[in-house]
PDB file of N, CA, C and O in Angstrom, chain B, residues numbered from 101:
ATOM      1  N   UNK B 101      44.723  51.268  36.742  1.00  0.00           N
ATOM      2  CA  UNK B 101      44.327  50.967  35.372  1.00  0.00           C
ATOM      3  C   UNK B 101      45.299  51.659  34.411  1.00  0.00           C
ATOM      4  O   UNK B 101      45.755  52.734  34.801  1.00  0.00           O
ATOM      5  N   UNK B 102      45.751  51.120  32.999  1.00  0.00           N
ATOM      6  CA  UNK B 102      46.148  51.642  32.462  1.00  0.00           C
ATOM      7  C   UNK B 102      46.063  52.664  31.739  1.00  0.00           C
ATOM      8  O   UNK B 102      45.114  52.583  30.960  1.00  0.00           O
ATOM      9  N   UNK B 103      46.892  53.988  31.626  1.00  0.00           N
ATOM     10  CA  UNK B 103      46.598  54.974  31.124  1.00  0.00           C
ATOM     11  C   UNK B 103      45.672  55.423  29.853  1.00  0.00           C
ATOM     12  O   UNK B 103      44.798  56.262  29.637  1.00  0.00           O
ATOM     13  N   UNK B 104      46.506  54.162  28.973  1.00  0.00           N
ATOM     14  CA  UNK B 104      46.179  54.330  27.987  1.00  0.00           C
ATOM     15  C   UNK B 104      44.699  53.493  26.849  1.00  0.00           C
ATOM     16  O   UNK B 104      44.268  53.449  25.696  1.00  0.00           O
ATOM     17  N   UNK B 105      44.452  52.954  28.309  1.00  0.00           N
ATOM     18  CA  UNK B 105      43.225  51.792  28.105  1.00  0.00           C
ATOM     19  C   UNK B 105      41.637  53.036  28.705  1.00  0.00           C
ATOM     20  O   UNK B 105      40.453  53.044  28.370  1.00  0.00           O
ATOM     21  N   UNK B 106      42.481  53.948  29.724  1.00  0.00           N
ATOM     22  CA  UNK B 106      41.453  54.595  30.631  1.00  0.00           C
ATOM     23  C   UNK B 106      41.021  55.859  29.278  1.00  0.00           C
ATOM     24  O   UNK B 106      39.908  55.934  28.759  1.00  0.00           O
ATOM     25  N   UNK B 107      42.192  56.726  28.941  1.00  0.00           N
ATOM     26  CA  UNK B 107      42.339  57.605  27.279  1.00  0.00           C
ATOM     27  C   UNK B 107      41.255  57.100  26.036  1.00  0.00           C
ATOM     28  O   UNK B 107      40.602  57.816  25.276  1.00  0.00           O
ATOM     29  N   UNK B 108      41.300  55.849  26.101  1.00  0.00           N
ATOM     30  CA  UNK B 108      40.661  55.040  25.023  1.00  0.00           C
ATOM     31  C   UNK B 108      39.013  54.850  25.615  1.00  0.00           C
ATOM     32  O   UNK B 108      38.065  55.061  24.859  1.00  0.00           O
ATOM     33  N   UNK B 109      38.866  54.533  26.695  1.00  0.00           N
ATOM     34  CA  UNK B 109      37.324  54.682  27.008  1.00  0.00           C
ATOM     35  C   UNK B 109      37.025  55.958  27.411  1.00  0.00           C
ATOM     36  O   UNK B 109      35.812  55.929  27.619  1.00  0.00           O
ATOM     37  N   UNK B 110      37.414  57.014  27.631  1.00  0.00           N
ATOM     38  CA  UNK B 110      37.024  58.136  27.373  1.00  0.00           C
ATOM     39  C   UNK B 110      36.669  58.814  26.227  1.00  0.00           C
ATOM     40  O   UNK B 110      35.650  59.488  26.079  1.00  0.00           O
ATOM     41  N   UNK B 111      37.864  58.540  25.122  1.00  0.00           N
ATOM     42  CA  UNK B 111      37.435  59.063  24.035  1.00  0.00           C
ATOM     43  C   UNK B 111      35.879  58.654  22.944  1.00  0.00           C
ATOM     44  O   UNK B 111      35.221  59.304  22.132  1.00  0.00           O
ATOM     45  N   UNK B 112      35.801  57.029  23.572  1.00  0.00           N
ATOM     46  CA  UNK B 112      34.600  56.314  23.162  1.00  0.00           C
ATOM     47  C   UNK B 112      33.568  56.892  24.032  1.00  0.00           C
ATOM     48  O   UNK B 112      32.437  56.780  23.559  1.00  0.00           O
ATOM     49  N   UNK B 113      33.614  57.269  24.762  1.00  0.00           N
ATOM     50  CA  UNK B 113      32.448  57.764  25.904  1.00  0.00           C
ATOM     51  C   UNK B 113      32.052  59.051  25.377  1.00  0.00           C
ATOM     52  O   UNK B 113      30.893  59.455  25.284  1.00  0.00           O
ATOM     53  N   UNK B 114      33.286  59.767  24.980  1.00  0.00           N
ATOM     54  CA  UNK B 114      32.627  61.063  24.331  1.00  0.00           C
ATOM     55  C   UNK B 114      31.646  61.002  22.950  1.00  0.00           C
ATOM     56  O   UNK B 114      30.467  61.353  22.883  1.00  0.00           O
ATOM     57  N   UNK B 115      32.663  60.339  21.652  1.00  0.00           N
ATOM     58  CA  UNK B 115      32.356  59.813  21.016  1.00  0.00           C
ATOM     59  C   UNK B 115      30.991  59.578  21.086  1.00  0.00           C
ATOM     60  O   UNK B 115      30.307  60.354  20.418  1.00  0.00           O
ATOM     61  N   UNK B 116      30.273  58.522  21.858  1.00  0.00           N
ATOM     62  CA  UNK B 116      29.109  57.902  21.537  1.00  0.00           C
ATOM     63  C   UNK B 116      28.143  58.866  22.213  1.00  0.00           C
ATOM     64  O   UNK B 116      26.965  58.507  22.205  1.00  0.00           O
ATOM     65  N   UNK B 117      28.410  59.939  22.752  1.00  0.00           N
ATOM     66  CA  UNK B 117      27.726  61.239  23.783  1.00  0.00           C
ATOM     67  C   UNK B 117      27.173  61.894  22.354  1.00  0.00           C
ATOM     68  O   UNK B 117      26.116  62.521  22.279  1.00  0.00           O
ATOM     69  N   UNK B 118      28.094  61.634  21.201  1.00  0.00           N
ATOM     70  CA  UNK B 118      27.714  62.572  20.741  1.00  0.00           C
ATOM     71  C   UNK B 118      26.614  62.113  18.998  1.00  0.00           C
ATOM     72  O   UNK B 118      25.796  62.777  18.361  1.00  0.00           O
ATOM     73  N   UNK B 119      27.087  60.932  18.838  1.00  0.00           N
ATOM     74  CA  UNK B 119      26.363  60.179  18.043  1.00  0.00           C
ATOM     75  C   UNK B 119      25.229  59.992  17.718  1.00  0.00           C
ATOM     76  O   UNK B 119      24.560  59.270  18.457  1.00  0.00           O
ATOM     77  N   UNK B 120      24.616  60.549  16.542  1.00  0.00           N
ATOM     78  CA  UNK B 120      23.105  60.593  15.974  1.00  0.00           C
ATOM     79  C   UNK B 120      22.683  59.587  15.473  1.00  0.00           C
ATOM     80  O   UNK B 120      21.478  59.468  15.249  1.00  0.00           O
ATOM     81  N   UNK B 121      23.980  58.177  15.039  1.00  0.00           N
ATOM     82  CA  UNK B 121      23.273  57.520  13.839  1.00  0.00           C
ATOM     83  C   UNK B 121      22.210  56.230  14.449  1.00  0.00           C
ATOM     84  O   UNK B 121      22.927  55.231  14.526  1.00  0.00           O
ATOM     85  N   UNK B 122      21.097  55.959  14.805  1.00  0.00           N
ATOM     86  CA  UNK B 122      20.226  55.191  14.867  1.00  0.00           C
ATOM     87  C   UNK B 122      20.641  53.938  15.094  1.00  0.00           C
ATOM     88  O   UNK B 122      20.808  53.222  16.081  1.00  0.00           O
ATOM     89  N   UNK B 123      20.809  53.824  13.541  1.00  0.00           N
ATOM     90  CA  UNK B 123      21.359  51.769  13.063  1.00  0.00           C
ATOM     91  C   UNK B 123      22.809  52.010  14.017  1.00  0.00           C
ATOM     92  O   UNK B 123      23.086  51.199  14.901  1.00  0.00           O
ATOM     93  N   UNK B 124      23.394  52.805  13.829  1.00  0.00           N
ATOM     94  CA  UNK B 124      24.700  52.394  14.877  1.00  0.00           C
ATOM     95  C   UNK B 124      24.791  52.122  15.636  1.00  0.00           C
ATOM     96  O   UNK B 124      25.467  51.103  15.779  1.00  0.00           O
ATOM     97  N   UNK B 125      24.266  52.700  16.696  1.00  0.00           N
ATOM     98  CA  UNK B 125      23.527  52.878  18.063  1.00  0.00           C
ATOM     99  C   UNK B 125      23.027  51.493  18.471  1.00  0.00           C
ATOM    100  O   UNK B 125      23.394  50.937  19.506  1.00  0.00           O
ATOM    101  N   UNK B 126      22.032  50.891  17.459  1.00  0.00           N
ATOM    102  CA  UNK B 126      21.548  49.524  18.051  1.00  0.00           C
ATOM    103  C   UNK B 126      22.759  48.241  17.357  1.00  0.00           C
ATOM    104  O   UNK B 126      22.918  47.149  17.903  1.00  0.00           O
ATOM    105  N   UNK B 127      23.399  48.612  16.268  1.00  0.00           N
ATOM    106  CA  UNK B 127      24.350  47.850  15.892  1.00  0.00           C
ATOM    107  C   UNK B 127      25.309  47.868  17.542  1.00  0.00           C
ATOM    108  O   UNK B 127      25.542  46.899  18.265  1.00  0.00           O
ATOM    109  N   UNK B 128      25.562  48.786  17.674  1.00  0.00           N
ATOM    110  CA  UNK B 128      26.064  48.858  18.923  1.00  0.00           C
ATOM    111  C   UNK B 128      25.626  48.089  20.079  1.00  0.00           C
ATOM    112  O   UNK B 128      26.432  47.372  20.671  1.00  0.00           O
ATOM    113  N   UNK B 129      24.281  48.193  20.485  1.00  0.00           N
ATOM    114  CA  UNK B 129      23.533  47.568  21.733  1.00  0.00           C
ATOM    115  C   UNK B 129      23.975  46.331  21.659  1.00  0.00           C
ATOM    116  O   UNK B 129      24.690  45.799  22.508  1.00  0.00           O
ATOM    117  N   UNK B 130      23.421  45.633  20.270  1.00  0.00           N
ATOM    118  CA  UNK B 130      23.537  44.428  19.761  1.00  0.00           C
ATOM    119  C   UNK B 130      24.955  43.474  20.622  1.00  0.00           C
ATOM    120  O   UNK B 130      25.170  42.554  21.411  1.00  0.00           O
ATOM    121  N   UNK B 131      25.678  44.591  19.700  1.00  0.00           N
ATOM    122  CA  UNK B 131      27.156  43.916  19.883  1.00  0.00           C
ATOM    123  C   UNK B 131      27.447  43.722  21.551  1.00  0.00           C
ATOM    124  O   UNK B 131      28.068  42.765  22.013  1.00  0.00           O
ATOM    125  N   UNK B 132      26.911  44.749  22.295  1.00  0.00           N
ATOM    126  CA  UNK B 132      27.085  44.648  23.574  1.00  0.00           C
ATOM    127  C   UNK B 132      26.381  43.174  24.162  1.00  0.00           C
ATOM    128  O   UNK B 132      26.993  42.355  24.849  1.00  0.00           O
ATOM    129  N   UNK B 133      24.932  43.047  23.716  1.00  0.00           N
ATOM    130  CA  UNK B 133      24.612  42.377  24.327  1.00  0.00           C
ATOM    131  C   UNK B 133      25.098  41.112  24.004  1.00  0.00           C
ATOM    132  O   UNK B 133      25.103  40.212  24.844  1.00  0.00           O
ATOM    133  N   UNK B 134      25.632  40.910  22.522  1.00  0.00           N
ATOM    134  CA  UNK B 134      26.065  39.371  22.256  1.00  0.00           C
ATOM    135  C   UNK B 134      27.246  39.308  23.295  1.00  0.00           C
ATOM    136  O   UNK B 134      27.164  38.364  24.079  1.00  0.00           O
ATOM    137  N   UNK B 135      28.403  40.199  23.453  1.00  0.00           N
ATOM    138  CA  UNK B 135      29.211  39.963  24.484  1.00  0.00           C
ATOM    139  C   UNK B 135      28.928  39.405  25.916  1.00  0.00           C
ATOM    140  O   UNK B 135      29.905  38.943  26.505  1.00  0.00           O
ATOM    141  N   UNK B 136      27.843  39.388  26.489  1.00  0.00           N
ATOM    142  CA  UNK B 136      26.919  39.101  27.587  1.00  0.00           C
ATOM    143  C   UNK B 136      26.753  38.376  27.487  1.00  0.00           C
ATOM    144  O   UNK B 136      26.883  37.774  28.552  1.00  0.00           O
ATOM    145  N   UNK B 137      26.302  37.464  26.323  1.00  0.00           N
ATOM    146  CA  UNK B 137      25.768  36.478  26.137  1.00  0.00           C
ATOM    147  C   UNK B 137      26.718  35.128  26.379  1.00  0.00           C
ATOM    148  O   UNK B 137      27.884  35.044  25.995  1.00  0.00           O
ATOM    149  N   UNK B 138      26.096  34.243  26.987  1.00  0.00           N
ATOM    150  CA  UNK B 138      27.713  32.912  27.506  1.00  0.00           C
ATOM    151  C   UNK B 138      27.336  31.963  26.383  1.00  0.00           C
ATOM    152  O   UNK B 138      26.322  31.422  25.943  1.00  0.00           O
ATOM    153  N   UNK B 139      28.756  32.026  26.108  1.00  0.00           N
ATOM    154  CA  UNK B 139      28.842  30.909  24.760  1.00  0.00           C
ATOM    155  C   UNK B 139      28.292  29.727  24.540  1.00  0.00           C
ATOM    156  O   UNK B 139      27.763  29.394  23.479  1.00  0.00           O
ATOM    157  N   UNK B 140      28.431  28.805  25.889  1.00  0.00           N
ATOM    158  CA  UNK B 140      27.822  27.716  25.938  1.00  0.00           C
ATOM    159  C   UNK B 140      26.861  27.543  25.206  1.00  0.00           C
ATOM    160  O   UNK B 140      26.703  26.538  24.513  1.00  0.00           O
ATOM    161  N   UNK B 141      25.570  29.159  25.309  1.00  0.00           N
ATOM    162  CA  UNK B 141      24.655  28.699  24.673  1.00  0.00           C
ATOM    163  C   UNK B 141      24.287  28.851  23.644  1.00  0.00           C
ATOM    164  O   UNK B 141      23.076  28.729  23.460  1.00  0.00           O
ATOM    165  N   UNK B 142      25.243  29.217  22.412  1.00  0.00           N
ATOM    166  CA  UNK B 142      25.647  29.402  21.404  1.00  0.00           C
ATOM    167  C   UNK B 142      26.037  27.957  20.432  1.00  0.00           C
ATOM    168  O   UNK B 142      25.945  27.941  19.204  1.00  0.00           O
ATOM    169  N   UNK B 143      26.357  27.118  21.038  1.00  0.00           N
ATOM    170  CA  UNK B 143      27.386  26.004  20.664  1.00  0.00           C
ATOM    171  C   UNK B 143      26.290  25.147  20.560  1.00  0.00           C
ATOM    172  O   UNK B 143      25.211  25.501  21.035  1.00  0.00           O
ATOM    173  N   UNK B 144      26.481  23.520  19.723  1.00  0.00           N
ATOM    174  CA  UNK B 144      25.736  22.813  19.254  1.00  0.00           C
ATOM    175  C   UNK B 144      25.485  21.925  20.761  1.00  0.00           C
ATOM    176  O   UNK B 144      25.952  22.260  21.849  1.00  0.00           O
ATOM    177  N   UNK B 145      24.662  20.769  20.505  1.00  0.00           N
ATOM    178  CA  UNK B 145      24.706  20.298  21.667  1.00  0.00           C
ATOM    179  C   UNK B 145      26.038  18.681  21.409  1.00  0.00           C
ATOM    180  O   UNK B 145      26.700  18.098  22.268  1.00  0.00           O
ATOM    181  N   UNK B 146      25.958  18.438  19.901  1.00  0.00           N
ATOM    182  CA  UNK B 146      27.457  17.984  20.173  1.00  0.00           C
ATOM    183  C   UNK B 146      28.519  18.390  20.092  1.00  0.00           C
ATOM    184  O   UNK B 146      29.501  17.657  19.976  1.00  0.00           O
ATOM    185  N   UNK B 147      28.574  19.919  20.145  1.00  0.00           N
ATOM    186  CA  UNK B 147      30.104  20.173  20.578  1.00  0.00           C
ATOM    187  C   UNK B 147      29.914  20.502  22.640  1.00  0.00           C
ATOM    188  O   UNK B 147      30.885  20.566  23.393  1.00  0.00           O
ATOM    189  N   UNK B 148      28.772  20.615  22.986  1.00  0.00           N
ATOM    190  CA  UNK B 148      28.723  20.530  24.372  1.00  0.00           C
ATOM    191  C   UNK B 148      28.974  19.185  24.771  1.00  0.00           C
ATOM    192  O   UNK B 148      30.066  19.061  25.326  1.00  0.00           O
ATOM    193  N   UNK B 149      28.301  18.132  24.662  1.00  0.00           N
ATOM    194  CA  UNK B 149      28.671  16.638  24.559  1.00  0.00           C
ATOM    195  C   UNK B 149      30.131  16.685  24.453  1.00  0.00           C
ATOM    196  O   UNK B 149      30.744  16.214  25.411  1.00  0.00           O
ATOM    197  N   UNK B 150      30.753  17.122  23.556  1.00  0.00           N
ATOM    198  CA  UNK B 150      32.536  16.295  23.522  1.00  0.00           C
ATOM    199  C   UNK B 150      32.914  17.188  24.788  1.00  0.00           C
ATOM    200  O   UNK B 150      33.444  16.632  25.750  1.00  0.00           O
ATOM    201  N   UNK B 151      32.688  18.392  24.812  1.00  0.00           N
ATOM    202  CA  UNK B 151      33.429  19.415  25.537  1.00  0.00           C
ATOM    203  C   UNK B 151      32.827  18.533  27.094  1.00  0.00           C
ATOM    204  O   UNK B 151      33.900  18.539  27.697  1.00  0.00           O
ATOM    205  N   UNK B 152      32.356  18.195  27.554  1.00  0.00           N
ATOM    206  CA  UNK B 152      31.615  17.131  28.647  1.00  0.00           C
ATOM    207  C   UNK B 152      32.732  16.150  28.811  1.00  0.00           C
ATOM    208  O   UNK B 152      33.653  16.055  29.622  1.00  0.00           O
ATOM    209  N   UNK B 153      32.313  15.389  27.681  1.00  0.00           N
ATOM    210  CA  UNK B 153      33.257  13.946  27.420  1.00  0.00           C
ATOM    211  C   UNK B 153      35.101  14.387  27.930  1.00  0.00           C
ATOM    212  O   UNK B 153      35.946  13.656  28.448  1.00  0.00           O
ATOM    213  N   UNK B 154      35.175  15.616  27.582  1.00  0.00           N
ATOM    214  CA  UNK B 154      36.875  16.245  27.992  1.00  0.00           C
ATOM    215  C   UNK B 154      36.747  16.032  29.243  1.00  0.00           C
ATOM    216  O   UNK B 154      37.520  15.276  29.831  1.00  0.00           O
ATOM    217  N   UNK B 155      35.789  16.639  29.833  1.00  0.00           N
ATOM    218  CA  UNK B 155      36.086  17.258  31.636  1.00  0.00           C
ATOM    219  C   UNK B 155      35.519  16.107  31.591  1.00  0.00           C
ATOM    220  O   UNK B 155      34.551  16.523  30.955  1.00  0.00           O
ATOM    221  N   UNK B 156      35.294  15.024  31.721  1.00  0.00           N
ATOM    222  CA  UNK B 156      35.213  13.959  32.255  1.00  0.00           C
ATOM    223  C   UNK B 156      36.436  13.341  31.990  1.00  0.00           C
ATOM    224  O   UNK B 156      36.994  12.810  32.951  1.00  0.00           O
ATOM    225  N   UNK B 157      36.928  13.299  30.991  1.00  0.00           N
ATOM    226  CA  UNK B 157      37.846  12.263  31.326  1.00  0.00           C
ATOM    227  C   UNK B 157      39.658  12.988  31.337  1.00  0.00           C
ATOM    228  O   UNK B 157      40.720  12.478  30.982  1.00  0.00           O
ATOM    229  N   UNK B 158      39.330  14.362  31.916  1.00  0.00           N
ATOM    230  CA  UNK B 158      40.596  14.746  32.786  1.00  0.00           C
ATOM    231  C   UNK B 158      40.116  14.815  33.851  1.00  0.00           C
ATOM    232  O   UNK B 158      40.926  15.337  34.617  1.00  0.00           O
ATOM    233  N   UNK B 159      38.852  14.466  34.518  1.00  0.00           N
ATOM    234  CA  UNK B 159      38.748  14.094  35.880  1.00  0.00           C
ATOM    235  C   UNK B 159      39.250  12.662  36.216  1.00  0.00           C
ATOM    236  O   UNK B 159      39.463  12.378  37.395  1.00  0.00           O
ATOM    237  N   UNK B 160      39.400  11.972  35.471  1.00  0.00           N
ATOM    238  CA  UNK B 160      39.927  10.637  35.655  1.00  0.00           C
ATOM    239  C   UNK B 160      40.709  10.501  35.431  1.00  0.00           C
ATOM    240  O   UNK B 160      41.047   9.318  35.473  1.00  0.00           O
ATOM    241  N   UNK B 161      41.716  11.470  35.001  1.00  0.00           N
ATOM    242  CA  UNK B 161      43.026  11.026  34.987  1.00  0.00           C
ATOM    243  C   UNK B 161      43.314  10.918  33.514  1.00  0.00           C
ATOM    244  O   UNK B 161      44.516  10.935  33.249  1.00  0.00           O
ATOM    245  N   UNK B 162      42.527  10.816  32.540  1.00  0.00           N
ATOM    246  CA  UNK B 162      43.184  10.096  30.750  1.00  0.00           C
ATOM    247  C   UNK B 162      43.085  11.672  30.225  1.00  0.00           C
ATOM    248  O   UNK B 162      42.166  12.381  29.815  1.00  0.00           O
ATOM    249  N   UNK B 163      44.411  11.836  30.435  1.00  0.00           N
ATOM    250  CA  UNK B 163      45.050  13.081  29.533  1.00  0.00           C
ATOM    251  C   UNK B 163      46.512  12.474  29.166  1.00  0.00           C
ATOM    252  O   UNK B 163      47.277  11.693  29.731  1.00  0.00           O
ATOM    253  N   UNK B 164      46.535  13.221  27.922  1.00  0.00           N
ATOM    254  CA  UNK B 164      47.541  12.522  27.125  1.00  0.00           C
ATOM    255  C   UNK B 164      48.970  13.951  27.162  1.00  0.00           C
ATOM    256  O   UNK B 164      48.450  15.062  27.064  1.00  0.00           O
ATOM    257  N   UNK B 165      49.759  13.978  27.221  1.00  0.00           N
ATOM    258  CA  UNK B 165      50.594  15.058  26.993  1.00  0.00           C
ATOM    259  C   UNK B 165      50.813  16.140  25.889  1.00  0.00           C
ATOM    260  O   UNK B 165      50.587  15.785  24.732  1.00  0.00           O
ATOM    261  N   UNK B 166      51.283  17.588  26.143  1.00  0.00           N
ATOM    262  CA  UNK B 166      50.751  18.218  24.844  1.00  0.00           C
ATOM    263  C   UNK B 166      51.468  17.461  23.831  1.00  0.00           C
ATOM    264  O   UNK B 166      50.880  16.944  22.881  1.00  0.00           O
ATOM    265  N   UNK B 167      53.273  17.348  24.086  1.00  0.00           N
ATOM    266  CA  UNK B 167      53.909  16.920  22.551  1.00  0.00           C
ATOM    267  C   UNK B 167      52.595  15.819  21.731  1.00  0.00           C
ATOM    268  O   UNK B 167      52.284  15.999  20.554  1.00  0.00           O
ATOM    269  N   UNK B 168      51.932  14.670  22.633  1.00  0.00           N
ATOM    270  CA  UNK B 168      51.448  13.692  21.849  1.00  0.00           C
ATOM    271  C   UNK B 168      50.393  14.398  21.306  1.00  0.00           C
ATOM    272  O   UNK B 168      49.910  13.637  20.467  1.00  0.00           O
ATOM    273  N   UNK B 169      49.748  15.462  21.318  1.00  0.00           N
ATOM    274  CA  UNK B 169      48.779  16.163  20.699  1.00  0.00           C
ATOM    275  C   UNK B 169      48.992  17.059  19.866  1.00  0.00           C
ATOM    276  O   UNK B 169      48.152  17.529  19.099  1.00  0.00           O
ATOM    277  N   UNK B 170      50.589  17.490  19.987  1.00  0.00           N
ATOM    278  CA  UNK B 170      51.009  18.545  18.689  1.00  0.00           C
ATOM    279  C   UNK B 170      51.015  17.250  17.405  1.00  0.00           C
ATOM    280  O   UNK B 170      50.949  17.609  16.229  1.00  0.00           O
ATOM    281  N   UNK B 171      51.075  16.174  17.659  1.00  0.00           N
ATOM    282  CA  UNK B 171      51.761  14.789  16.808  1.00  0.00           C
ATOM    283  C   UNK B 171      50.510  14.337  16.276  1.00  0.00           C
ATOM    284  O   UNK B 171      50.421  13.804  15.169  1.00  0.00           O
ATOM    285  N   UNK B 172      49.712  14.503  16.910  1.00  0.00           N
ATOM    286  CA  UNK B 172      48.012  13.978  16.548  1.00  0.00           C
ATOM    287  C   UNK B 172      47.626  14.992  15.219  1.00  0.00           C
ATOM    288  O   UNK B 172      47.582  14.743  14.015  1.00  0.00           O
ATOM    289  N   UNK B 173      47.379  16.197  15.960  1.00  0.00           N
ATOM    290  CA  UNK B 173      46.571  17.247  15.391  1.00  0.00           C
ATOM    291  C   UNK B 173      47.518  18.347  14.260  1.00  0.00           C
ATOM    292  O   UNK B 173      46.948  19.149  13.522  1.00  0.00           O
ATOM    293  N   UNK B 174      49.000  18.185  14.316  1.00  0.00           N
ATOM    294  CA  UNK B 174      50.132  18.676  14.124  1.00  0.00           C
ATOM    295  C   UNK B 174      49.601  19.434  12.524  1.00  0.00           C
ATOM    296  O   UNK B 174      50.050  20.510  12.131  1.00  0.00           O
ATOM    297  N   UNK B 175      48.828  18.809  11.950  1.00  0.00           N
ATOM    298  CA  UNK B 175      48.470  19.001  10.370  1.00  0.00           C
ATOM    299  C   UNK B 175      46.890  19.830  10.470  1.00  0.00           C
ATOM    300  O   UNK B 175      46.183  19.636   9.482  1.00  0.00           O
ATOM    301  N   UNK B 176      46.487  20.430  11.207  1.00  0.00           N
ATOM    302  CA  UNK B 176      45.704  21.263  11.342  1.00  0.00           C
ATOM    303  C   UNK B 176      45.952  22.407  12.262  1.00  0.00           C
ATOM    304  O   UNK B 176      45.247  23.416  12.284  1.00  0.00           O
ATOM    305  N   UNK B 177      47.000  22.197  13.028  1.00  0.00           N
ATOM    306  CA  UNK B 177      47.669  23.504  13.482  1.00  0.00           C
ATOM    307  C   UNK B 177      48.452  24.477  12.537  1.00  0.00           C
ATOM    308  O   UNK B 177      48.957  25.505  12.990  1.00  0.00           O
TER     309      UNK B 177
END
């Protein structure tokens, strides 16, 4: 693991060892648990529908190449 990734969760480990504030604490939990949480079930059910409609139809083969999709979408990238 990296040194400096392993430095950084230590110092948070101490850090939160030592932490009184309440609301932080569950602001904290919170945040943990939304990370846990799988997006899917977050998302509308028509953006699950298109996201469907994709993996279906790169299982069949109708995918288009990226250039033709930088050319499509080119004005919102």
């Amino acid at each position: 693991m990296d040194v400096e990734l392993q430095n950084k969760k230590i110092e948070l480990i101490q850090w939160l060892s030592t932490l009184e504030d309440t609301f932080l604490i569950d602001k904290l939990m919170k945040f943990r648990e939304e990370e846990k949480s799988d997006w899917w079930n977050s998302i509308s059910e028509a953006e699950k529908s298109s996201i469907q409609r994709g993996v279906e139809d790169a299982d069949k083969g109708k995918l288009k190449p990226h250039s033709e999709a930088r050319k499509i979408y080119e004005k919102w990238l």
